[in-house]
FIDRENRO-463677 format. One record per residue (C-alpha): x, y, z; residue in three letters; residue number from 1. Coordinates in nm, 4 decimals, padded with zeros to 6 digits. Each point is the difference from the previous one (the first is absolute). Example, Ala and Ser with C-alpha at 12.3 -4.5 7.8 and 13.67 -1.06 7.14 Angstrom:
# FIDRENRO-463677
+----------+----------+----------+------+------+
|        X |        Y |        Z | resn | resi |
+----------+----------+----------+------+------+
|  01.2300 | -00.4500 |  00.7800 |  ALA |    1 |
|  00.1370 |  00.3440 | -00.0660 |  SER |    2 |
+----------+----------+----------+------+------+
This chain:
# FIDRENRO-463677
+----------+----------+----------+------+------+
|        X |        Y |        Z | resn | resi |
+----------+----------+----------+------+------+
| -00.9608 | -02.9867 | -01.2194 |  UNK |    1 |
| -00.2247 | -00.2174 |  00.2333 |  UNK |    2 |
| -00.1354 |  00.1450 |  00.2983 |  UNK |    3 |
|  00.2443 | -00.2253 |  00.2060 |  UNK |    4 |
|  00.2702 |  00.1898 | -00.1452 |  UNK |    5 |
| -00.1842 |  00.3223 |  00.0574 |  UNK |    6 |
| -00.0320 | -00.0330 |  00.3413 |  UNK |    7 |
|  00.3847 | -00.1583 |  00.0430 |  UNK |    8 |
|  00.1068 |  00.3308 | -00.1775 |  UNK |    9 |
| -00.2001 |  00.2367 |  00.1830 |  UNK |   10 |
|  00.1632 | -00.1817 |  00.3088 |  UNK |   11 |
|  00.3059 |  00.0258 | -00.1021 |  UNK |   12 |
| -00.0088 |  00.3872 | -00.0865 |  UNK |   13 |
| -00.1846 |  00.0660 |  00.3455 |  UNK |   14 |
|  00.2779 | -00.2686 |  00.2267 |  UNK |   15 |
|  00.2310 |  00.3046 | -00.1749 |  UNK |   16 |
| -00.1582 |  00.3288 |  00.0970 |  UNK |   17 |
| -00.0299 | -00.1248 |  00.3600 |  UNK |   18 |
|  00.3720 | -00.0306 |  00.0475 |  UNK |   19 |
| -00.0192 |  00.3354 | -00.0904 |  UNK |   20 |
| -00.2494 |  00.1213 |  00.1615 |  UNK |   21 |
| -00.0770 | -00.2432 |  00.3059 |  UNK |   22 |
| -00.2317 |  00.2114 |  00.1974 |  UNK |   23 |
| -00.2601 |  00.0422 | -00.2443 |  UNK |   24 |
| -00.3305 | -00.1521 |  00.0813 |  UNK |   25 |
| -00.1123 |  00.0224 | -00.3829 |  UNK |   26 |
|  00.2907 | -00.2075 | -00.1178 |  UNK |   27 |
| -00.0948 | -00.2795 |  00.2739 |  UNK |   28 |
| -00.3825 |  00.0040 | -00.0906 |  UNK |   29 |
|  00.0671 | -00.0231 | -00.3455 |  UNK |   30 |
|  00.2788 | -00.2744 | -00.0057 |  UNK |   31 |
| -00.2620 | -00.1798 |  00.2328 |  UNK |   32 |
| -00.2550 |  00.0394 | -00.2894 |  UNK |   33 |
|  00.2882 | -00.1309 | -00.2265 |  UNK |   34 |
|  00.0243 | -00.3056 |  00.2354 |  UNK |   35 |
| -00.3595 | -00.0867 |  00.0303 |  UNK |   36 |
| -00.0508 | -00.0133 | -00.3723 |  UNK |   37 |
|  00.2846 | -00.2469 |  00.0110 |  UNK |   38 |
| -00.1625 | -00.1924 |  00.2801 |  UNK |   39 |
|  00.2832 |  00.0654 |  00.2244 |  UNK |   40 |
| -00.2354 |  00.1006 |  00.3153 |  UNK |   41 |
|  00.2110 | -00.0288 |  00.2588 |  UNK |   42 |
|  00.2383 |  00.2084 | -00.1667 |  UNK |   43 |
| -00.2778 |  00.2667 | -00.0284 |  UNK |   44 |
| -00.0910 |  00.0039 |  00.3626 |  UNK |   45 |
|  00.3245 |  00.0782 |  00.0665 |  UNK |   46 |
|  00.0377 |  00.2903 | -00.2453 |  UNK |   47 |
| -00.3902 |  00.1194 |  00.0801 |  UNK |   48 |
|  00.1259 | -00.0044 |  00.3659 |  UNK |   49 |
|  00.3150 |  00.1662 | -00.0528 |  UNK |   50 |
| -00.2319 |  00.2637 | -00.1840 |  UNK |   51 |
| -00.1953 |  00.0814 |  00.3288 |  UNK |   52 |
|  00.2777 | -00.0077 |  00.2237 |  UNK |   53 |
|  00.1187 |  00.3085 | -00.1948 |  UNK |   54 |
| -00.3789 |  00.1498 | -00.0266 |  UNK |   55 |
| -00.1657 | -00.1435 |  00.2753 |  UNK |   56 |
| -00.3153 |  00.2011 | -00.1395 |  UNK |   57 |
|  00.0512 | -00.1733 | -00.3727 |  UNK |   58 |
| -00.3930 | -00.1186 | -00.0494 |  UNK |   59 |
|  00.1069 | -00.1361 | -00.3831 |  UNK |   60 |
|  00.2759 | -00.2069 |  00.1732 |  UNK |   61 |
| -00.2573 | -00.1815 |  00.2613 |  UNK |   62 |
| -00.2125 | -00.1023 | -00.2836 |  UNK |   63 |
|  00.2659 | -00.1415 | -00.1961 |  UNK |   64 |
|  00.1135 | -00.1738 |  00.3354 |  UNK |   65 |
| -00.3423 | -00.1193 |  00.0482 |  UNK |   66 |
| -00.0454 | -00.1353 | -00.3412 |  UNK |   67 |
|  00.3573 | -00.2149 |  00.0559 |  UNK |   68 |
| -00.1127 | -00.1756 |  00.2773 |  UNK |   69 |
| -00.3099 | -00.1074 | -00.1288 |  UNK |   70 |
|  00.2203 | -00.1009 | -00.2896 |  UNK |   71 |
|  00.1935 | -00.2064 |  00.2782 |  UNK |   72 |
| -00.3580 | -00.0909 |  00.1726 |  UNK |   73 |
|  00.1022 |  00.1529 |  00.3201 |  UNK |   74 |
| -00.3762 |  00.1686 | -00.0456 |  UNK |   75 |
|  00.0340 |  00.1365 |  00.4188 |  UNK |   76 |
|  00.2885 |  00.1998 | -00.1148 |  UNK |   77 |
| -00.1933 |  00.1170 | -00.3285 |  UNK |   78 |
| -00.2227 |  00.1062 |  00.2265 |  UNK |   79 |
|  00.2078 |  00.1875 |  00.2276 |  UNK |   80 |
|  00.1863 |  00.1925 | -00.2865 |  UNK |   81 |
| -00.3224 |  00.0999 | -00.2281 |  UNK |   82 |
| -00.1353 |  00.1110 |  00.3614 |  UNK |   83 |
|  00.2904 |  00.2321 |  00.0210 |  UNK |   84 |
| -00.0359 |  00.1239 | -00.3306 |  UNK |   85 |
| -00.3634 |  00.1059 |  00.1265 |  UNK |   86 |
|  00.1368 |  00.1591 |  00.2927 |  UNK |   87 |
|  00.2766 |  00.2487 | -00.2060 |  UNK |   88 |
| -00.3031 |  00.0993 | -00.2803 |  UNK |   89 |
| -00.3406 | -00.1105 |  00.1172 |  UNK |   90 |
| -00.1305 |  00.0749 | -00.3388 |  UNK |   91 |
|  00.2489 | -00.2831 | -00.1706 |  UNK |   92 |
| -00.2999 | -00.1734 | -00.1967 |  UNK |   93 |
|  00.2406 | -00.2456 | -00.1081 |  UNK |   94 |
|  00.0803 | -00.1293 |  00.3288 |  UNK |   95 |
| -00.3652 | -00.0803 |  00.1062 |  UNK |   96 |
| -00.0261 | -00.1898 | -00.3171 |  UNK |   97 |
|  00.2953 | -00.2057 |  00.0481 |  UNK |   98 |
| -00.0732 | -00.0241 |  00.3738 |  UNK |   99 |
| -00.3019 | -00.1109 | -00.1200 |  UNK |  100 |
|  00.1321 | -00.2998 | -00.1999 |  UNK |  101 |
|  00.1810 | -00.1152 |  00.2421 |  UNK |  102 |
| -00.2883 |  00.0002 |  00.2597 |  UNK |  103 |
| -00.1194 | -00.2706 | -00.3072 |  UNK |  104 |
|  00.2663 | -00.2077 |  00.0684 |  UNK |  105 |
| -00.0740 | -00.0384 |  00.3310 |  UNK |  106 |
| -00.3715 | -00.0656 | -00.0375 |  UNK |  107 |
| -00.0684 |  00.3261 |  00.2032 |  UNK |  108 |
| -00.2653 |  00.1329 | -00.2669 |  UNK |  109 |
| -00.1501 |  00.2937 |  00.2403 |  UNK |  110 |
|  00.3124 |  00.1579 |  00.0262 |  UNK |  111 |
|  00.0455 | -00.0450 | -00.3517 |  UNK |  112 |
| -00.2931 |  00.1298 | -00.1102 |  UNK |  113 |
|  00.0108 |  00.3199 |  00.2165 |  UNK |  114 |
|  00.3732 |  00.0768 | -00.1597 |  UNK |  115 |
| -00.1196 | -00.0596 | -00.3397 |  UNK |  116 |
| -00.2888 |  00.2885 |  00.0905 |  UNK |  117 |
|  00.2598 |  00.1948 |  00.1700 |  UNK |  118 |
|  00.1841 | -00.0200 | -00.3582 |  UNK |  119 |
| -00.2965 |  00.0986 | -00.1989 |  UNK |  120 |
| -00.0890 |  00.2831 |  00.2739 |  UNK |  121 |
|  00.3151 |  00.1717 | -00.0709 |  UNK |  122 |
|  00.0080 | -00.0698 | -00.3350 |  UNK |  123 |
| -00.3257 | -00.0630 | -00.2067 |  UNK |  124 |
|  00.2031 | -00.1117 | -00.3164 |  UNK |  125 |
|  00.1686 | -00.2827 |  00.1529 |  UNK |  126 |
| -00.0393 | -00.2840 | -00.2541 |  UNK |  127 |
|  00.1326 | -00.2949 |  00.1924 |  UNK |  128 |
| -00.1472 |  00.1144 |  00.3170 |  UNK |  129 |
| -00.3626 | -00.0593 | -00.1535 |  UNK |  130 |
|  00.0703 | -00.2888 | -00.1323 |  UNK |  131 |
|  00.1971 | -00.1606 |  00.2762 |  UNK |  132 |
| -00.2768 |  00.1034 |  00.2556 |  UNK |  133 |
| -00.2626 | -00.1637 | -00.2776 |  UNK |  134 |
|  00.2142 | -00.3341 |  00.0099 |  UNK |  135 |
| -00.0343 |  00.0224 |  00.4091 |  UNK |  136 |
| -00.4179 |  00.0614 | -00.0531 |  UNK |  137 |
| -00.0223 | -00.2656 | -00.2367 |  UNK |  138 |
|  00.1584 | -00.2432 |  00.0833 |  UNK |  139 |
| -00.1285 |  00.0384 |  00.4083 |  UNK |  140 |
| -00.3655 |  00.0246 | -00.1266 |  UNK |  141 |
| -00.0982 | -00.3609 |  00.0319 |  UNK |  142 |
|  00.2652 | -00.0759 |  00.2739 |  UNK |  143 |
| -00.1485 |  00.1532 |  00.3025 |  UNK |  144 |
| -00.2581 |  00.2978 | -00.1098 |  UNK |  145 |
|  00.2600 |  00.2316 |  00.2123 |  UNK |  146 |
| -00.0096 |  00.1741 | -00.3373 |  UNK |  147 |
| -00.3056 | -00.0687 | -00.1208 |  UNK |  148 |
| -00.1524 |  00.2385 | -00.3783 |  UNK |  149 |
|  00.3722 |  00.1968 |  00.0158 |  UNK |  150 |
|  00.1250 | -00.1274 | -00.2789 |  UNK |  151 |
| -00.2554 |  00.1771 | -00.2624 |  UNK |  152 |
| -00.0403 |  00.3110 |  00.2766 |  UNK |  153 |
|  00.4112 | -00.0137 | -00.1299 |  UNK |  154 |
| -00.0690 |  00.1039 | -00.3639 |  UNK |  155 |
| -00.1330 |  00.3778 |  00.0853 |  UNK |  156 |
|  00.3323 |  00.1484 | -00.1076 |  UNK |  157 |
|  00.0876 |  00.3189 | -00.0701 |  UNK |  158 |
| -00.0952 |  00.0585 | -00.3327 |  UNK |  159 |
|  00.2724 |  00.1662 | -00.1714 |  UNK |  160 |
|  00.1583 | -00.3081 |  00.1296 |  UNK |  161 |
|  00.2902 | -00.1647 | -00.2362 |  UNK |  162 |
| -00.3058 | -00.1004 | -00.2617 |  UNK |  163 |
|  00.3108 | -00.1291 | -00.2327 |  UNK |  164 |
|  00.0767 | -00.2764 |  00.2374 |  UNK |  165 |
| -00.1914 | -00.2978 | -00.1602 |  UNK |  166 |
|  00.0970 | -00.2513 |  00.2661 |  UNK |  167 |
| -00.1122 |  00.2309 |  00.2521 |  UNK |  168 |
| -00.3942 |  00.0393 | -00.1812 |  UNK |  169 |
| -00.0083 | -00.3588 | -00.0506 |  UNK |  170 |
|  00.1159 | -00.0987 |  00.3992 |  UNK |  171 |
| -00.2694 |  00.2811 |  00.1037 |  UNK |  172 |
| -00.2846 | -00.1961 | -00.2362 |  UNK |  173 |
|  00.0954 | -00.3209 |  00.1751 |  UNK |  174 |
| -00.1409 |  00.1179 |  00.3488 |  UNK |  175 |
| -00.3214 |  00.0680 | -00.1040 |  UNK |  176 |
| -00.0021 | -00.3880 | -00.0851 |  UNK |  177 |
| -00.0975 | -00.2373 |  00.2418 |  UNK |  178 |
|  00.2716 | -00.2868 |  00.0783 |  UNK |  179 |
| -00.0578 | -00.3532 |  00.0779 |  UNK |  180 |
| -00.0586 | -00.1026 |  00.3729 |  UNK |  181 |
|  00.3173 | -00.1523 |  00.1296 |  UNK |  182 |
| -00.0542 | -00.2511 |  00.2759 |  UNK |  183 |
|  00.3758 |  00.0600 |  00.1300 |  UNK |  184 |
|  00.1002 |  00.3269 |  00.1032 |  UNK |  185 |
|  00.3724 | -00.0896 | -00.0262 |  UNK |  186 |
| -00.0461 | -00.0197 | -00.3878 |  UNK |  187 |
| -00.1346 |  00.3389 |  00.0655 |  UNK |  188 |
|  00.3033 |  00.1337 |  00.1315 |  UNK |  189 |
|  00.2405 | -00.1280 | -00.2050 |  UNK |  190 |
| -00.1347 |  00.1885 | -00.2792 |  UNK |  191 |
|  00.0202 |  00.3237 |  00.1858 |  UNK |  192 |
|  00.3567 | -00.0807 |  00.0444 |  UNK |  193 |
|  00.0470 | -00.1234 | -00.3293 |  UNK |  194 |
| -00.1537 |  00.2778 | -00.2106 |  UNK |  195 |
|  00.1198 |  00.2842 |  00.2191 |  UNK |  196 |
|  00.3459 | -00.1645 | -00.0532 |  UNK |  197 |
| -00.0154 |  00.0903 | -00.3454 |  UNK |  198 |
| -00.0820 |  00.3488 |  00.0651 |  UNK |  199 |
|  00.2634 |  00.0552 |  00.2846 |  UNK |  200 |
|  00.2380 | -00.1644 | -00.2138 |  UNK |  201 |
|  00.0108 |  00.1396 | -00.3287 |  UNK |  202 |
| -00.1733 |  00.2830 |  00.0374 |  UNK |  203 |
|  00.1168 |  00.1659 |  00.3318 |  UNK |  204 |
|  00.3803 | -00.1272 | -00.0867 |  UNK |  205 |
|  00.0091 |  00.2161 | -00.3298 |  UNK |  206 |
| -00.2525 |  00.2596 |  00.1040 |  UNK |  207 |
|  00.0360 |  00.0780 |  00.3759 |  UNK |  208 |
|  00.3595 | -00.1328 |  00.1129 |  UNK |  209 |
|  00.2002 |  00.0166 | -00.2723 |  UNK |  210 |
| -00.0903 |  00.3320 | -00.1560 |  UNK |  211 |
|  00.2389 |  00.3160 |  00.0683 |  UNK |  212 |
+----------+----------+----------+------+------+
């Protein structure tokens, strides 16, 4: 069975127990889960909403709901809804972290850089928040020196730290190396938003939003 059909199943078995039980806010989250690994945002913004309607206080549910509009691009309304999430459980690492990608998107790296701390603040062990918050520090160094020496400053992890996670070692020996001078900034920032696209994308979908 492909995952396609995985997810078309799961769909199907979930568009089922909310005819029988429409006022559950689990059923909605998780067929909006179901939707987004089928692509079908809109679809999930509707059941992610439906979800909070029912539990206005549903922090899970505003992440998800965050996470589908960034799938849709509507990054202001990421924003909003990851914010929210913060609001219900202030100690929702995840959030920061995927706040803090989207901040990338927009080019607002201070922001992004304070909820990838924020991340790592409440939770030390946060893989993707260190290296997402490297990518920022690296990538900035030789842009405008608003980060200047952060990136290495980055690799004094906890060190019971996930040692198993080779990509992570080898992306924390790459800051201590010096990159080339870049005479245009822009180039600059569109690695920021192209690396940290690969860590929002296939690592927060799986790990962070799509996880029960």
């Amino acid at each position: 069975m492909t995952d396609f059909e995985k997810y078309q199943k799961a769909l199907d078995y979930l568009v089922k127990l909310i005819e029988l039980f429409p006022d559950d806010e689990l059923y909605y989250r998780k067929r909006g889960i179901a939707y987004s690994n089928l692509r079908r945002y809109a679809e999930a913004v509707a059941d992610f909403t439906r979800a909070i309607q029912i539990n206005p206080t549903f922090a899970d549910a505003y992440n998800n709901l965050g996470l589908a509009y960034q799938n849709l691009k509507k990054y202001a309304e990421a924003i909003e809804n990851y914010t929210k999430a913060i609001q219900v459980d202030p100690n929702y690492s995840k959030a920061y972290n995927n706040r803090g990608c989207v901040y990338v998107y927009m080019e607002k790296f201070s922001e992004a850089i304070a909820d990838f701390s924020k991340a790592l603040e409440i939770n030390p062990d946060d893989e993707s928040a260190y290296r997402n918050r490297e990518i920022v520090y690296r990538s900035l160094k030789n842009h405008d020196g608003e980060f200047p020496d952060r990136a290495a400053e980055n690799v004094n992890v906890n060190p019971n730290f996930n040692p198993n996670f080779e990509q992570a070692q080898r992306t924390r020996r790459v800051a201590y190396n010096k990159p080339k001078k870049s005479s245009s900034p822009t180039s600059n920032i569109s690695k920021v938003n192209e690396k940290s696209r690969f860590y929002y994308g296939s690592k927060f979908q799986e790990e962070v939003s799509y996880k029960d």
